[in-house]
ROGUKE-840289 format. One line per 8 residues: their letters; for each residue x, y, z of C-alpha. Coordinates in steps of 0.25 Angstrom, whole numbers, plus 5000, padded with zeros to 4 digits. Example, Ala and Ser with C-alpha at 12.3 -4.5 7.8 and 13.67 -1.06 7.14 Angstrom:
2
as = 5049,4982,5031; 5055,4996,5029
! end
This chain:
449
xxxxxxxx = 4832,5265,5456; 4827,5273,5443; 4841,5280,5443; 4849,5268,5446; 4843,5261,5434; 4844,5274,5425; 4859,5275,5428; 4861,5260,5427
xxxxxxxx = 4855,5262,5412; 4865,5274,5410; 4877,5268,5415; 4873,5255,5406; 4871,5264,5394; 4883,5271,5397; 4891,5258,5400; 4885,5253,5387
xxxxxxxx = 4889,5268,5378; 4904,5266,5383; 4906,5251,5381; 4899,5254,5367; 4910,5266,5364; 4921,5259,5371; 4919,5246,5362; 4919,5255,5350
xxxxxxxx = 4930,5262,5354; 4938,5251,5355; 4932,5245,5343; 4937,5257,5336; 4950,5258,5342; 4955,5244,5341; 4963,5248,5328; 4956,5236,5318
xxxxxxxx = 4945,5237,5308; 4932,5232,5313; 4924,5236,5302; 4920,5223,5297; 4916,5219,5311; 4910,5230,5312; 4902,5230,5301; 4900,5214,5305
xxxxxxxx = 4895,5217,5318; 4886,5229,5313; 4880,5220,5302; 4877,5210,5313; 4869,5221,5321; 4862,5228,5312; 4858,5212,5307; 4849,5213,5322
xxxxxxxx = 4840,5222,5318; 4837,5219,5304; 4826,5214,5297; 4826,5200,5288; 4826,5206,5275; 4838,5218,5282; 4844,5206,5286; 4845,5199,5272
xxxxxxxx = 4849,5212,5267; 4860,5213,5276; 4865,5197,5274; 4864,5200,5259; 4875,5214,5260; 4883,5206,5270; 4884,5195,5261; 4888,5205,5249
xxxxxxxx = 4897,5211,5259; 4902,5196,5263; 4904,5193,5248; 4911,5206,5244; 4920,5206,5255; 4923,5192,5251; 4927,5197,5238; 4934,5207,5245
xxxxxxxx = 4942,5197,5252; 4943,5186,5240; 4947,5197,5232; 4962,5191,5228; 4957,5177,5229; 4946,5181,5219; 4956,5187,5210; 4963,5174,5212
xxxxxxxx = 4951,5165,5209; 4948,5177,5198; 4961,5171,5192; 4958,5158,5193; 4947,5160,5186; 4955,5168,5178; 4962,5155,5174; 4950,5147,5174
xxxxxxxx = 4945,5157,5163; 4957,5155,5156; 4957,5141,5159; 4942,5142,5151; 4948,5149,5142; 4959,5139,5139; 4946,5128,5138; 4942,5137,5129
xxxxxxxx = 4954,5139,5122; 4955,5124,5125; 4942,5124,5115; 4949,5134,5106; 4960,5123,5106; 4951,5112,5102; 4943,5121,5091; 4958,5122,5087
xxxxxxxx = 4959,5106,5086; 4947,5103,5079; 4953,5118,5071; 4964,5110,5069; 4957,5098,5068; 4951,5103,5054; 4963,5110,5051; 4970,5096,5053
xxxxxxxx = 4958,5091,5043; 4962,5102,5036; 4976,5097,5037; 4973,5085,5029; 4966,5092,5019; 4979,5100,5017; 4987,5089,5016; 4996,5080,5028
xxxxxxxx = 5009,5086,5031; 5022,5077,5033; 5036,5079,5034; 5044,5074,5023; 5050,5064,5033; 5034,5060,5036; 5033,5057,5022; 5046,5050,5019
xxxxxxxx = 5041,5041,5032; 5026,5038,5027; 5034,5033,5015; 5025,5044,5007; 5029,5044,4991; 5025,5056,4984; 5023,5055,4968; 5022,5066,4958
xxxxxxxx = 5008,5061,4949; 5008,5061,4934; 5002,5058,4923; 5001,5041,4922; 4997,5031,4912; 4986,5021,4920; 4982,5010,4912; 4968,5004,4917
xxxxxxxx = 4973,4988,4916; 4963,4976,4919; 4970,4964,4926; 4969,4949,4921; 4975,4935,4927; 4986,4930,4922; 4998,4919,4924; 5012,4919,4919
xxxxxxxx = 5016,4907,4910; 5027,4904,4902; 5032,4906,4889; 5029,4895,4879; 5040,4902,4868; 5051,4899,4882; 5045,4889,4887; 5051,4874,4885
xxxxxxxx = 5046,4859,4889; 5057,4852,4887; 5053,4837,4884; 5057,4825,4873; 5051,4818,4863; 5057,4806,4866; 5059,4797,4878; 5071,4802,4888
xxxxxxxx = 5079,4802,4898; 5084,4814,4908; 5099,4809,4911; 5104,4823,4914; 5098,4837,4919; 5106,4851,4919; 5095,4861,4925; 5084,4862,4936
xxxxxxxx = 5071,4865,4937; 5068,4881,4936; 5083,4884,4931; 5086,4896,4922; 5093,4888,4908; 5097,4894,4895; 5095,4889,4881; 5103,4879,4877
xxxxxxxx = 5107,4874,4893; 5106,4860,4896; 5093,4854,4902; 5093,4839,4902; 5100,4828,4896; 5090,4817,4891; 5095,4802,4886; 5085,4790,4878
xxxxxxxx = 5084,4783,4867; 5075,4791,4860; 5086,4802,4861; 5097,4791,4855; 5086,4787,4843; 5083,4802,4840; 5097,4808,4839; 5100,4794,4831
xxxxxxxx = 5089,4794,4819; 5095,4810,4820; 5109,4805,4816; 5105,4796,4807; 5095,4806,4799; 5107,4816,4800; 5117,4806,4793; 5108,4801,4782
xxxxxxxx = 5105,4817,4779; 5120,4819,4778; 5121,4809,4769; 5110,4813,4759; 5116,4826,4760; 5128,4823,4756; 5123,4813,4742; 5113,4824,4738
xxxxxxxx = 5102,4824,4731; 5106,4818,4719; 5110,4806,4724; 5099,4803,4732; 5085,4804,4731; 5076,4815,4736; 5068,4808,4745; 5080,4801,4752
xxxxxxxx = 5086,4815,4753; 5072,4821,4758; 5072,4809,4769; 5085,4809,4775; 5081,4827,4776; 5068,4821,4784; 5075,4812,4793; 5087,4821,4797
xxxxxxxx = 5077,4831,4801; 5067,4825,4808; 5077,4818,4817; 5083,4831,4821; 5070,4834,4824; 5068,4823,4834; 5082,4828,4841; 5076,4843,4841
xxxxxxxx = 5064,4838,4848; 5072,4830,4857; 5079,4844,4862; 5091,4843,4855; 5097,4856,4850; 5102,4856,4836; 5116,4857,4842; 5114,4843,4849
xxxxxxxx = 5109,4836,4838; 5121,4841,4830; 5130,4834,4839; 5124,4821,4838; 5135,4816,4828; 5145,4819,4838; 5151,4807,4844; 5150,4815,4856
xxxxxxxx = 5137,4814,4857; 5128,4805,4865; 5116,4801,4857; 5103,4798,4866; 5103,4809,4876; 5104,4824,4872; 5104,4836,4882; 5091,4845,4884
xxxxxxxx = 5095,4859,4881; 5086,4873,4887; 5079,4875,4872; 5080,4891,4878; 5083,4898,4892; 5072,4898,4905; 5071,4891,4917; 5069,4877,4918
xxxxxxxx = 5051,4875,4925; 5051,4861,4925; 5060,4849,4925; 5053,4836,4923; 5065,4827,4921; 5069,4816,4931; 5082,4811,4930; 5086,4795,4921
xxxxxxxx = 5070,4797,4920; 5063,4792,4907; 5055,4801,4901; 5045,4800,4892; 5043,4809,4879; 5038,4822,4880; 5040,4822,4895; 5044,4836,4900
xxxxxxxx = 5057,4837,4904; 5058,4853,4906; 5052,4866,4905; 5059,4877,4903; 5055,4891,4902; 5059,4905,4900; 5053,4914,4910; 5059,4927,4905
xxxxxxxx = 5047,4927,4897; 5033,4923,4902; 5017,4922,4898; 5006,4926,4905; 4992,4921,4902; 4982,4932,4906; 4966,4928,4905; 4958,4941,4898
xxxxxxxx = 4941,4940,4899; 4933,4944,4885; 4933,4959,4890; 4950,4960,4892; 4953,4954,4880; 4949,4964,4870; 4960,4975,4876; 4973,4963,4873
xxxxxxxx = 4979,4963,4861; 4993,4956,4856; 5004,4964,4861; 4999,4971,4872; 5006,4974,4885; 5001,4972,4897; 5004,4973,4912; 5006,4958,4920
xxxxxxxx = 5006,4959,4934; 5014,4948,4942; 5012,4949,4958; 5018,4963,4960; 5025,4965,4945; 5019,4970,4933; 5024,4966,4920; 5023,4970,4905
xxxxxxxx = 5015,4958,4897; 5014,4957,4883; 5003,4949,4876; 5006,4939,4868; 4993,4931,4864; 4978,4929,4868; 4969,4919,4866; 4955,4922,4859
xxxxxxxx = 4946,4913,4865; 4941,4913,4881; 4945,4902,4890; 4931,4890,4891; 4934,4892,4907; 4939,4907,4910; 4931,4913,4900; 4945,4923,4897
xxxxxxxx = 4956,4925,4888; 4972,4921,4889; 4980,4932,4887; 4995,4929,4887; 5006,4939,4890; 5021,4938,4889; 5027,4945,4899; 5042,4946,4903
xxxxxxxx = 5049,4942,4914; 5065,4943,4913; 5067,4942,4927; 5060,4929,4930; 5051,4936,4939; 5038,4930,4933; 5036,4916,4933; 5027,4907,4927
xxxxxxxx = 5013,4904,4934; 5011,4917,4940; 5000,4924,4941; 4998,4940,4933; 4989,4948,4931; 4988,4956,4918; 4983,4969,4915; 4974,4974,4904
xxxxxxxx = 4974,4988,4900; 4961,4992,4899; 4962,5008,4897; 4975,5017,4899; 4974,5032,4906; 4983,5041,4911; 4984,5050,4924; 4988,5049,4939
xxxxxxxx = 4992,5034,4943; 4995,5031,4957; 4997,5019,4965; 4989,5015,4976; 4997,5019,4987; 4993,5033,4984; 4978,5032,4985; 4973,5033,4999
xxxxxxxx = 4956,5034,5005; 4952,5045,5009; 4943,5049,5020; 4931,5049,5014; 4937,5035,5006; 4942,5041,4994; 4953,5041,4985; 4965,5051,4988
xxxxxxxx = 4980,5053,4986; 4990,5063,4994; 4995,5074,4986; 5008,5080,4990; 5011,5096,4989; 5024,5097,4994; 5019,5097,5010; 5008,5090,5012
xxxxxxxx = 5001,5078,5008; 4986,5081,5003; 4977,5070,5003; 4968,5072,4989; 4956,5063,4982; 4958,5055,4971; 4951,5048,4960; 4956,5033,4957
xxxxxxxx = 4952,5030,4945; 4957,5019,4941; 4968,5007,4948; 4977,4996,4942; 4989,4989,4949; 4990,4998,4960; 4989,5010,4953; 4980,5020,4951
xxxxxxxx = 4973,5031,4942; 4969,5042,4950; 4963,5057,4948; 4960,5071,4957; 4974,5075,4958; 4983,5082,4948; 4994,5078,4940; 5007,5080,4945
xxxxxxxx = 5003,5079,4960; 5011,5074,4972; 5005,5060,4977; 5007,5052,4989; 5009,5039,4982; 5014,5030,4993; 5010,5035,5008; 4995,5037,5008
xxxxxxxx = 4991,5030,5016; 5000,5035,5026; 4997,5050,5023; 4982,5045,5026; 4983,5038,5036; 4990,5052,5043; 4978,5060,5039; 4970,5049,5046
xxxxxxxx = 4977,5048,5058; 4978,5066,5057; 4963,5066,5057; 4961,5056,5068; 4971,5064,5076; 4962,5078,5075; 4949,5068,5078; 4956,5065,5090
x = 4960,5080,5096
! end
């Protein structure tokens, strides 16, 4: 029984000693690599008879093992995501050049404020289309003027009111109202009695003149000589005052002639203001029948306060403003006592105006030369803000247009007396506004990168 079990336990352990070589024999032989398996399997073993802390250990190595073996095997996809990461650093470093770019704008953001301070760049067909006008500045005459009211009116040395002395009748009329005549045209042709009984005692003083005349002083007495010389040339007179020129009332003795009407002739050349006359209408004496006036010569009355007066004299020349024209006006006479209501002083001017562009009852303005200087006068279309509200001009170099402070120091009629830039410099005098309005709309442009 002893030996049975005995040689049971040896053929066992033998049975178990040949399956053992047999399995690792064909293990061996089966031509594949089973070392990670093998390595596997012994791990798995030995993980039997370890402790806690021997197992922690190993899960720990197996673990490094596990991740460098993944690093083994992710090697090419690591290189690949090494790449990419490559490209992320590179897409960093394009953010960060990204922030180079934008230190770049607000580099050239001051540089674009540098820019301005430099001057604004345009082409010359920029220029030509903002309508920019470039003037060389010199030396100027800028006299300092004060301006007072004034009103044209006309000239009483070419002014007429054509009226009679006597009763009358209009029975004929050869002009209109505001017609250009000459001296010596026909006007109107007037008709009454009072005509008739003037031009008759004129005959009849003529005649008895004549007569004495022709006897001579010895023959007749001084007085009768001296009378018939007083009534001769009061009845002419009478004719002159009528209107009758010299020529008319030499006709008279013409057979001719019709006595009781004579025709109203243009005393001197102007234009025709007023016509009062009315057709087969009686008029009374001294009843305007016509004005006429010459307008190539005109007044202007100009008030001056107690303070203005004392820079006017007789003579004078000043500048008369019209709407938009300035004329030369001469002074002519002043009055040396003030107005009871306006408190000021009439002023009146003689102004000319061949072209028939002023006309009476317009409104002027007068200027008073207060103080004369000299320098750089430019017109308002030059003088722009600047930023910090004040008063600058654009001086050009060639290339660029250079916006530069100025000081106005003084402004009449548009123009202006400035100083801060040399003699002889190139000014923007029309365009400003537009050369500012591009540095404005420059700077807003860089604010918004």
């Amino acid at each position: 029984m002893n030996m049975a079990l005995t040689t049971t336990k040896i053929t066992a352990v033998a049975a178990a000693l040949m399956l053992a070589f047999g399995s690792a024999y064909s293990i061996a032989g089966d031509g594949h690599d089973h070392g990670p398996a093998q390595a596997n399997s012994q791990t798995k073993v030995q993980s039997k008879a370890q402790t806690p802390a021997e197992t922690q250990s190993a899960l720990f190595a197996a673990d490094s093992d596990h991740q460098v073996d993944d690093h083994d095997h992710d090697g090419a996809p690591h290189q690949e995501s090494g790449d990419h990461q490559h490209g992320d650093q590179d897409d960093v470093h394009d953010d960060d050049h990204g922030h180079g770019s934008e230190s770049d704008v607000h580099g050239e953001e001051e540089e674009g404020h540098d820019h301005s301070e430099e001057g604004l760049h345009l082409s010359a067909q920029q220029s030509v289309m903002a309508g920019i006008v470039v003037s060389t500045v010199v030396e100027s005459h800028f006299n300092f003027t004060q301006p007072i009211p004034a009103q044209l009116l006309t000239n009483p040395n070419l002014t007429s009111q054509l009226s009679l002395p006597v009763d009358a009748r209009v029975i004929a009329r050869h002009v209109n109202p505001g017609q250009e005549v000459h001296q010596g045209d026909a006007l109107l042709t007037l008709a009454s009695s009072a005509i008739a009984d003037a031009q008759g005692q004129y005959l009849l003083a003529e005649a008895e003149w004549q007569r004495v005349q022709s006897l001579g002083k010895k023959a007749i007495s001084a007085s009768r000589f001296q009378q018939a010389r007083i009534d001769v040339e009061t009845s002419l007179q009478n004719l002159l005052a009528l209107g009758m020129t010299q020529t008319q009332i030499d006709k008279l003795n013409e057979p001719s002639t019709r006595l009781g009407q004579f025709t109203l002739l243009a005393p001197h050349g102007g234009t025709v203001q007023q016509d009062n006359s009315v057709m087969q209408q009686n008029l009374p004496a001294l009843t305007p029948l016509m004005v006429l006036t010459n307008e190539k010569v005109l007044w202007a009355n100009a008030q001056l306060s107690p303070s203005q007066s004392g820079s006017v004299h007789i003579g004078q020349t000043l500048s008369l403003q019209v709407e938009d024209q300035l004329y030369q006006a001469k002074v002519i006479g002043r009055d040396h006592q003030l107005d009871a209501q306006t408190r000021t002083e009439s002023l009146r001017l003689e102004v000319q105006n061949p072209d028939h562009r002023l006309h009476v009852g317009q409104f002027a303005t007068a200027y008073l030369c207060q103080n004369h200087r000299t320098g750089i006068v430019v017109p308002d279309s030059a003088l722009s803000r600047g930023a910090d509200g004040d008063w600058v001009v654009y001086l050009y170099d060639g290339e660029s247009y250079q916006a530069t402070e100025v000081t106005v120091l003084d402004s009449m009629a548009k123009q202006n007396l400035i100083a801060g830039i040399p003699m002889g410099s190139q000014v923007v005098t029309e365009g400003a506004f537009f050369l500012t309005s591009e540095l404005n709309k420059s700077g807003l442009d860089i604010h918004n990168h």
